[in-house]
C-alpha positions, 0 to 999 in steps of 0.5 A: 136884315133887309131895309128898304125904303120904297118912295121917299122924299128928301125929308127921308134921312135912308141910313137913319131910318135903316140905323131905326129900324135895326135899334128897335127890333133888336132892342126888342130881341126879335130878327126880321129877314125884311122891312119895307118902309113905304111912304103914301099920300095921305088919301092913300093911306086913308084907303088902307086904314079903310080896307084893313082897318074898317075906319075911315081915318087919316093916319100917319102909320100903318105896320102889317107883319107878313110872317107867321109867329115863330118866324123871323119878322118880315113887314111893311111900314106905310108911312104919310109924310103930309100926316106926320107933318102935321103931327109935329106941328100940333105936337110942336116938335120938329119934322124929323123926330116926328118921323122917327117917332112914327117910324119906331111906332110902326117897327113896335106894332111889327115886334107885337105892340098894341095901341087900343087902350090907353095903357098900351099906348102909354107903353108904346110912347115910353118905348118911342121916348126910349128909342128916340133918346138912344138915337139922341135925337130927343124933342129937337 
């Protein structure tokens, strides 16, 4: 599977993320020929919500699939460090297991996962716990 990682910063931990990615889509029982992580202003990412989504919304993630159903994932992650920053300080987490929180939020939207009521939420976050616990990174 390809990984890679399009405009980062020095918050961004490259073989972490690739170790991520790869625990949640084979812990999932999915393959992928390719993920692309890539990080966004948080106007930027505003916009794609916007075109995509129809809200005109701040959002800290946003996972488009680019492959047909029966096909190996193929996917980009959209990513704003300013939105997830903030979102540790409001959840009283650290930076760094917020951002690996939303990293495995977006790789579960492109294994088919759902947010729009809260019991898929619900199910979503006790996937992200699961993850986040087997990497060993927890709430630090």
């Amino acid at each position: 599977m390809k990984i890679e990682i399009i405009n980062p910063d020095s918050q961004v931990d490259a073989v972490l993320f690739k170790q991520t990615v790869i625990q949640v889509i084979e812990g999932e029982n999915k393959t992928a020929d390719y993920v692309n992580v890539v990080f966004m202003g948080n106007d930027e990412l505003r916009t794609l919500k916007h075109e995509y989504f129809g809200l005109d919304v701040y959002t800290d993630v946003i996972a488009f699939n680019l492959n047909e159903p029966d096909e190996p994932l193929e996917g980009e992650i959209y990513l704003s460090l300013e939105q997830i920053n903030l979102n540790a300080a409001h959840y009283k987490t650290t930076p760094g297991v917020e951002l690996i929180r939303v990293l495995i939020h977006g790789c579960l939207h492109l294994c088919g996962y759902e947010d729009g009521t809260s019991q898929m939420k619900n199910q979503m976050t006790a996937l992200e716990d699961k993850y986040l616990s087997q990497l060993a990174m927890g709430d630090s």
